[in-house]
Backbone bond lengths (Angstrom), bond angles and torsions (degrees), N, CA, C in turn:
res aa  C-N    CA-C-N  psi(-1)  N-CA   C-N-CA  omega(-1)  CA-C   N-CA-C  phi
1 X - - - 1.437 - - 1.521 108.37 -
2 X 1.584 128.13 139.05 1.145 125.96 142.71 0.971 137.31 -29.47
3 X 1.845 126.37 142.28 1.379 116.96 161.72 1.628 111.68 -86.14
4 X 1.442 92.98 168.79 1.727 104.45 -165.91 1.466 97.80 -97.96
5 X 1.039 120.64 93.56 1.716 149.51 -148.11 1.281 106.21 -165.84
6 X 1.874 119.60 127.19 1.086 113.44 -178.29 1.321 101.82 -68.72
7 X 1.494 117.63 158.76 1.069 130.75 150.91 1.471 129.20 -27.34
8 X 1.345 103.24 -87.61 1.856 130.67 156.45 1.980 101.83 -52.13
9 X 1.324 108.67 92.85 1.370 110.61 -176.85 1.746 112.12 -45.59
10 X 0.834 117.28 -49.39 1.786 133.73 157.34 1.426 118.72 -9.44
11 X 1.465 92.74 -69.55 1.684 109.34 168.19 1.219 122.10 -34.51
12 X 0.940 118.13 105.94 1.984 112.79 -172.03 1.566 89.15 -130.76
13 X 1.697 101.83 123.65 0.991 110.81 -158.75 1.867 104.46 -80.80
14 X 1.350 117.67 -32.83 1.397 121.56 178.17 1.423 87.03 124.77
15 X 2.008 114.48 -159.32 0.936 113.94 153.62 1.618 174.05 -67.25
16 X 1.321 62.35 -30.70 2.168 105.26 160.68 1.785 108.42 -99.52
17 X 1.571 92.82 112.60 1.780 102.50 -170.34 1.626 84.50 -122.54
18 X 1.669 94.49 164.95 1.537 99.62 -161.88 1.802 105.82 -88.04
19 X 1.175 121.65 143.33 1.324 128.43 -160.56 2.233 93.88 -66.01
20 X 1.152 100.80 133.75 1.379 108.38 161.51 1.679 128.91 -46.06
21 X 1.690 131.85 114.74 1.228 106.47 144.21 0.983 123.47 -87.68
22 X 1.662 104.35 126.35 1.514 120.49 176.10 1.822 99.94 -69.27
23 X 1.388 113.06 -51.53 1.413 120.41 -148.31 1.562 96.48 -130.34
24 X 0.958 117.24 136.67 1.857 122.37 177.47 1.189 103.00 -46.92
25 X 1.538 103.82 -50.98 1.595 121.49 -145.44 2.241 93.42 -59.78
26 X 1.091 106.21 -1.04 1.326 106.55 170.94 1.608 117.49 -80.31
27 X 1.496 107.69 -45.94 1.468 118.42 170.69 1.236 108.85 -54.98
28 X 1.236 133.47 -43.22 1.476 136.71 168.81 1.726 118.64 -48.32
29 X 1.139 109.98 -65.94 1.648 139.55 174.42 1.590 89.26 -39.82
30 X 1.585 133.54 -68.67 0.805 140.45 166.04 1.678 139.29 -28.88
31 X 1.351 101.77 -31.89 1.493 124.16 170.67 1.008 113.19 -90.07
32 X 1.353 141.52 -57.59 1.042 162.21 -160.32 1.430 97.20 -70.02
33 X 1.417 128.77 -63.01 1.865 125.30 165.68 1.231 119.27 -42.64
34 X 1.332 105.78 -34.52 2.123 108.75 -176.69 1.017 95.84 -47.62
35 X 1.543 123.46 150.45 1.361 104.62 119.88 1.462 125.41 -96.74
36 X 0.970 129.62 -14.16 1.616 132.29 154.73 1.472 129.71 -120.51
37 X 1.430 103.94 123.11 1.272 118.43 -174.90 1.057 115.83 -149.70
38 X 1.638 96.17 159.16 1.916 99.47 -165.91 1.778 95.42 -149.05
39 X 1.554 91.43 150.25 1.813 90.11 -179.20 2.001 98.97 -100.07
40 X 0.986 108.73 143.84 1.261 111.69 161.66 1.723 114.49 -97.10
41 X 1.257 124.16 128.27 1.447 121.85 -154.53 1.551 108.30 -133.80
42 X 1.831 121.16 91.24 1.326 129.03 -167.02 1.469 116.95 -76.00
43 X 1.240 122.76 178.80 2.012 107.56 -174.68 2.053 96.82 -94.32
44 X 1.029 117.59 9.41 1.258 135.43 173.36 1.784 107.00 -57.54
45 X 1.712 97.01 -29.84 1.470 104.16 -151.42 1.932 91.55 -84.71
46 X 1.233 119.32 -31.54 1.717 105.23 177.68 1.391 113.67 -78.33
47 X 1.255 116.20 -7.89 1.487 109.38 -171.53 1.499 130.23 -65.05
48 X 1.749 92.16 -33.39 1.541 93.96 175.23 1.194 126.17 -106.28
49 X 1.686 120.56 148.76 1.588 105.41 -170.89 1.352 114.34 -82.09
50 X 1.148 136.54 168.87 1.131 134.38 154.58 2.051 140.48 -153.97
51 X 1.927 85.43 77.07 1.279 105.83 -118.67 1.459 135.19 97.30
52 X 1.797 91.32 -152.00 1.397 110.96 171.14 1.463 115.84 -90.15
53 X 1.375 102.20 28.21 1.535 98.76 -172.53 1.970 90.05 -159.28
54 X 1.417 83.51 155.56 1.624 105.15 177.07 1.383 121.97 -102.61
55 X 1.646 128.81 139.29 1.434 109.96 -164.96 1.622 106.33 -58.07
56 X 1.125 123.31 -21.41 1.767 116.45 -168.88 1.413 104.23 -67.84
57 X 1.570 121.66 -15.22 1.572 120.52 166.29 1.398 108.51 -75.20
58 X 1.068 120.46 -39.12 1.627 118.59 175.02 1.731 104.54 -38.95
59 X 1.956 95.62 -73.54 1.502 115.39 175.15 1.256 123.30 -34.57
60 X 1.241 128.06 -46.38 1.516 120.57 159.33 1.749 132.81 -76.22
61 X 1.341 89.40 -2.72 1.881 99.89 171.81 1.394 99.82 -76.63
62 X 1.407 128.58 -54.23 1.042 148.43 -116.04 1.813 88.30 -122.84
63 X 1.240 124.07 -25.12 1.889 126.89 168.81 1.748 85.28 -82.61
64 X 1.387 132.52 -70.60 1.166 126.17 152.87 1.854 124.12 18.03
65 X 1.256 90.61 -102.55 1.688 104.29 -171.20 1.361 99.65 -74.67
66 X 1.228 141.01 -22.35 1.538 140.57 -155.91 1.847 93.92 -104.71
67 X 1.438 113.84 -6.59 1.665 106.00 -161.53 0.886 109.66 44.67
68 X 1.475 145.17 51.05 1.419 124.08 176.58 2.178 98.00 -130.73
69 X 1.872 76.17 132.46 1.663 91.36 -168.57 1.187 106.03 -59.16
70 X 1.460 108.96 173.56 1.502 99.54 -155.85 2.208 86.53 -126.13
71 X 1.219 129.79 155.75 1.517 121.64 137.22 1.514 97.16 -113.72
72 X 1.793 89.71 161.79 1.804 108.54 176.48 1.367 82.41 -100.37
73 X 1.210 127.53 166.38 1.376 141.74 153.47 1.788 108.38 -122.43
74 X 1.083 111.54 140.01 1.369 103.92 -169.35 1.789 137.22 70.55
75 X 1.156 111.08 -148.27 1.348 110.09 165.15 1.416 123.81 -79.56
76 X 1.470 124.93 4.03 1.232 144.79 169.02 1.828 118.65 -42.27
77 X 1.482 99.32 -38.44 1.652 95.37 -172.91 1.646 102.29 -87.87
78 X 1.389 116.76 31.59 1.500 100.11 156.90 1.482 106.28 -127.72
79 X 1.201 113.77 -0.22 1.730 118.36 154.48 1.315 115.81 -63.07
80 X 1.294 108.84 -51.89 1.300 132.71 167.78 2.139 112.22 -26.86
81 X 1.678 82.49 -85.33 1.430 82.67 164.66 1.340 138.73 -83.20
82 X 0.945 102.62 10.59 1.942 113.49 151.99 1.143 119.27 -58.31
83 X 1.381 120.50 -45.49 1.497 143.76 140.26 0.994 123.98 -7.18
84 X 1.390 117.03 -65.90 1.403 120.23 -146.65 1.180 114.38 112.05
85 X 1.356 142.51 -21.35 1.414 163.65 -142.13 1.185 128.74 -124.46
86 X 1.497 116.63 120.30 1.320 118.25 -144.04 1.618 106.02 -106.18
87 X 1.042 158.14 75.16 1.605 148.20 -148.87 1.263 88.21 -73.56
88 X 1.860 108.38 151.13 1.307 126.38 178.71 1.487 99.77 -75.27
89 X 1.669 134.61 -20.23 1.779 118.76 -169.68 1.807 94.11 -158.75
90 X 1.169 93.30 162.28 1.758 100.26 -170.18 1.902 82.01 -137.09
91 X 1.318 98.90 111.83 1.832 97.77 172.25 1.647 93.56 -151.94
92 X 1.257 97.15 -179.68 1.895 111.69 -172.97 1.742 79.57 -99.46
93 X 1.491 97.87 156.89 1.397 111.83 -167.76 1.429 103.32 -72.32
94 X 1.178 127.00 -38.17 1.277 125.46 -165.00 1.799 111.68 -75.34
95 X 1.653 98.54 -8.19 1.368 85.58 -178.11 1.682 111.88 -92.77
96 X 1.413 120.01 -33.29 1.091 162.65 169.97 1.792 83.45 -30.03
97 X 1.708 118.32 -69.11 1.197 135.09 -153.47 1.775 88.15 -77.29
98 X 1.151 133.81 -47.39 1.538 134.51 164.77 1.373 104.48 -32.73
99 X 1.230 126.49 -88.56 1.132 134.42 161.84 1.779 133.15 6.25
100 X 1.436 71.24 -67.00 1.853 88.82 157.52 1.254 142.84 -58.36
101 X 1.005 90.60 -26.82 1.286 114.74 177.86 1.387 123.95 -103.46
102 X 1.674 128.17 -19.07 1.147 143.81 148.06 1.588 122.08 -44.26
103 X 1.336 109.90 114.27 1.554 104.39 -173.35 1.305 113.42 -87.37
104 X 1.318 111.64 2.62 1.755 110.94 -162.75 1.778 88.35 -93.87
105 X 1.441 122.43 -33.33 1.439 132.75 -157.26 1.368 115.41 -72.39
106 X 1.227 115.16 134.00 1.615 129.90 -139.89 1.641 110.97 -106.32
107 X 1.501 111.33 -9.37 1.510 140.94 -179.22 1.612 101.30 96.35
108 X 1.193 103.56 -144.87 1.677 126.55 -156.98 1.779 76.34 -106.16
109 X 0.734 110.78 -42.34 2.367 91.72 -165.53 1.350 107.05 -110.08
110 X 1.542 115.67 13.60 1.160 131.72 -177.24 1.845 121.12 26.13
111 X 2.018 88.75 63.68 1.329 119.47 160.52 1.247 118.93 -100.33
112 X 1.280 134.56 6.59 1.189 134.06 -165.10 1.656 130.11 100.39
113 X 1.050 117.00 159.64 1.576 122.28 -165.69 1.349 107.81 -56.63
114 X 1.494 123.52 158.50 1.511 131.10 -170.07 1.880 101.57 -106.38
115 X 1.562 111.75 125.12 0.980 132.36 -175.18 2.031 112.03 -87.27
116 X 1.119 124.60 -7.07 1.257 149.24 -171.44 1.704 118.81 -147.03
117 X 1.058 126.59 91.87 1.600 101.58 165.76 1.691 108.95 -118.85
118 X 1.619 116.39 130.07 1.890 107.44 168.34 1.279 92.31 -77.63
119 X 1.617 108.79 168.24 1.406 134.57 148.96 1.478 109.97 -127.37
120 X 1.033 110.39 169.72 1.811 124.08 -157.20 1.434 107.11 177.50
121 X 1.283 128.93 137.53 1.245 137.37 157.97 2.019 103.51 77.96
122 X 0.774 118.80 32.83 1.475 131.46 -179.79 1.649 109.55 -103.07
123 X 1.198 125.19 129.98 1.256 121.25 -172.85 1.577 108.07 -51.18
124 X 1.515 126.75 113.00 1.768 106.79 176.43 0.944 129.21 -17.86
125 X 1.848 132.66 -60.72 1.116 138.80 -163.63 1.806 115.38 -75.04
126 X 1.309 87.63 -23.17 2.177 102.43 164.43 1.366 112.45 -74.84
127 X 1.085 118.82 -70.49 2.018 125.10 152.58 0.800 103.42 -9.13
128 X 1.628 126.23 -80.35 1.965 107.32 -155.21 1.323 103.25 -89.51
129 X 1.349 136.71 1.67 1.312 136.08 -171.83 1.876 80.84 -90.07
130 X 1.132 137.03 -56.65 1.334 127.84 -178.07 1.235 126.18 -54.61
131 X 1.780 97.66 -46.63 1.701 95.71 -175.05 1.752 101.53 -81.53
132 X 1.309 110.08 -10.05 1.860 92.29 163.92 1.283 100.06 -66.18
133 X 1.243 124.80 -62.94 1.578 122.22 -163.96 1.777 114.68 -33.51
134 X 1.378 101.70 -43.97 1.539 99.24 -165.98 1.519 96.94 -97.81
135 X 1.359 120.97 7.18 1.701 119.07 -175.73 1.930 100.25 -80.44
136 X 1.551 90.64 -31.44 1.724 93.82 -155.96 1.942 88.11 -103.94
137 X 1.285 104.13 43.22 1.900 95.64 165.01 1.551 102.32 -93.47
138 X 1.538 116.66 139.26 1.215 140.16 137.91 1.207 135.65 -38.86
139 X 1.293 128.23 96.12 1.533 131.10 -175.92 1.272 104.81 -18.23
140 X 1.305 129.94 -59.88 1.114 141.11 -167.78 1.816 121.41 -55.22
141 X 1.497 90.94 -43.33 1.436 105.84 166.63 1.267 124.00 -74.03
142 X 1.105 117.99 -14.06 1.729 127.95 179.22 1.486 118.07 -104.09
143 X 1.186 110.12 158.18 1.970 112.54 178.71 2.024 94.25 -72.87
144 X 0.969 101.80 21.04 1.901 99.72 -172.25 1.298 130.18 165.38
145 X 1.136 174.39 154.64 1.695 141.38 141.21 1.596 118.26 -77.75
146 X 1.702 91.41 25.29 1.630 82.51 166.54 1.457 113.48 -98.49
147 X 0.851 137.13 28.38 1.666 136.05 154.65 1.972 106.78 -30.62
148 X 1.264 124.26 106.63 1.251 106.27 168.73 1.618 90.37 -119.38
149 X 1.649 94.04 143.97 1.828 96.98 157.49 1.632 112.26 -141.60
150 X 1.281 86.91 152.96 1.823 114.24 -164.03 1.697 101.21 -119.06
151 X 1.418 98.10 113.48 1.748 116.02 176.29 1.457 95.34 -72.95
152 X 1.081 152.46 106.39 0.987 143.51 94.23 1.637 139.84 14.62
153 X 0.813 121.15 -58.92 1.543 121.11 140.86 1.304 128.56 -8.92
154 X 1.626 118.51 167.78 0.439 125.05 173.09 2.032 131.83 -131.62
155 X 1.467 94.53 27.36 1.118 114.64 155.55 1.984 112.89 -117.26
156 X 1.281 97.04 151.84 1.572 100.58 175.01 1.107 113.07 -56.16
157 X 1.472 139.05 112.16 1.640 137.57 125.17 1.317 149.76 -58.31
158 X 1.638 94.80 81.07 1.649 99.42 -161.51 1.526 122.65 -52.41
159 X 1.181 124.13 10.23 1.719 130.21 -165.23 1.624 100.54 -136.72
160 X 1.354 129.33 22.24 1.271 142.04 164.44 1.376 113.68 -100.30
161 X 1.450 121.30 153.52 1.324 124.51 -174.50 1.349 104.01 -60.69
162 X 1.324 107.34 -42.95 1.637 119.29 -149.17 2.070 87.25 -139.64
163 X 1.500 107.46 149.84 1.835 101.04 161.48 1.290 83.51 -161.34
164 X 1.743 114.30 164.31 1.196 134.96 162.82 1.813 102.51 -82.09
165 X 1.329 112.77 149.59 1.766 106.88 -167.66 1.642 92.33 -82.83
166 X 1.338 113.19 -160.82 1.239 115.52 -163.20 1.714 95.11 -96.79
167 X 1.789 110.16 118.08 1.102 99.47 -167.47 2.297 90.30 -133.34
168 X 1.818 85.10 -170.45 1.389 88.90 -163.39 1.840 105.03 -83.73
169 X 1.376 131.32 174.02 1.699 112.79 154.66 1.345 128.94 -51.47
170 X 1.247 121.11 -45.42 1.116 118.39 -168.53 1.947 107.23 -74.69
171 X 1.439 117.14 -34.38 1.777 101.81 169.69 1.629 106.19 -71.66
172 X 1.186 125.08 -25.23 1.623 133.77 173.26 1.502 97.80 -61.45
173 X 0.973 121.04 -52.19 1.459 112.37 -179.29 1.604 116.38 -62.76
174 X 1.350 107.86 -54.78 1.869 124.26 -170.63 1.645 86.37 -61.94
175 X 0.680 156.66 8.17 1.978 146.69 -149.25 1.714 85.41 -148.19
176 X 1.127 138.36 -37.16 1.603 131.20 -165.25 1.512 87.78 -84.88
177 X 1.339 111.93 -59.86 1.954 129.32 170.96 1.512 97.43 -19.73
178 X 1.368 121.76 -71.96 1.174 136.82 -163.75 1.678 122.21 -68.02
179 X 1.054 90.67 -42.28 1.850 100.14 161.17 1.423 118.19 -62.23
180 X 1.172 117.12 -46.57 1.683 132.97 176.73 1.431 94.95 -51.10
181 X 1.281 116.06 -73.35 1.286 107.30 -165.67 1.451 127.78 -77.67
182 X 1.284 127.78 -11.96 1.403 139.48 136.83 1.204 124.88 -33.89
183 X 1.055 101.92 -27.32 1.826 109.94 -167.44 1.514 112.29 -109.57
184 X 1.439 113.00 -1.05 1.074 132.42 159.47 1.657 113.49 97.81
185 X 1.738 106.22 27.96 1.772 119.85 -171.88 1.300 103.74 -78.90
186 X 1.268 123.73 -166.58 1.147 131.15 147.00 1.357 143.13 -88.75
């Protein structure tokens, strides 16, 4: 297993660092309690192989079995529909992360604010610059202080609720495997 060490040695997470997944089956546990959640999905996510498959196939197994809406950020929503796969919003990440942070904002189906959001495929140095942003909200400023977010990734995000530590492809892969099918994918 990885240590829970940023990636980008630089990155200093502060005092509050993001809790370790030891076991997927936490990312699951995690979904399954939301009741609203949304993945944020960066163009980071086709780049790497993994296998015969790309993590953004994971990401749509896993928006899939988890029901959970998806945004592209970037040039992402035509990977997307290369797919087959339709994302619920196409925005630049940073607005997406505004959003989040907006207490008046009603979500994407305008049911109300999201209690869970992952991110994945976001340039690292955009990631923790975001998940600081939404780490350091004010009760007051938020529909709650339950905002939790889960990096997805597969480097540690010290400014995430939750991150996988800095691990290799192939346990990044067996851990996406494992979520899918937890969540009831294929």
């Amino acid at each position: 297993m990885g240590m829970a060490e940023p990636w980008q040695r630089a990155m200093v997470g502060g005092t509050k660092r993001a809790l370790v997944v030891t076991k997927p089956e936490i990312v699951v546990a995690m979904a399954r309690r939301s009741k609203r959640r949304l993945m944020v999905v960066g163009h980071k996510i086709v780049e790497e192989d993994l296998g015969s498959e790309k993590p953004i196939d994971y990401m749509i197994r896993i928006a899939k079995a988890g029901r959970i809406p998806v945004v592209a950020t970037a040039h992402t929503v035509r990977e997307f529909i290369k797919r087959d796969f339709q994302p619920d919003a196409w925005m630049p990440a940073v607005d997406i992360a505004n959003r989040l942070r907006d207490p008046t904002w009603e979500g994407l189906d305008g049911n109300g604010q999201y209690d869970l959001a992952f991110f994945t495929g976001i340039p690292y140095y955009m990631e923790w610059l975001i998940l600081s942003g939404l780490k350091q909200m004010k009760p007051e400023e938020n529909f709650s202080s339950s905002l939790k977010t889960v990096s997805l990734d597969r480097f540690y995000q010290p400014h995430a609720t939750w991150s996988f530590p800095n691990i290799s492809p192939e346990r990044w892969q067996k851990n996406l495997n494992i979520i899918v099918t937890k969540l009831g994918g294929d």
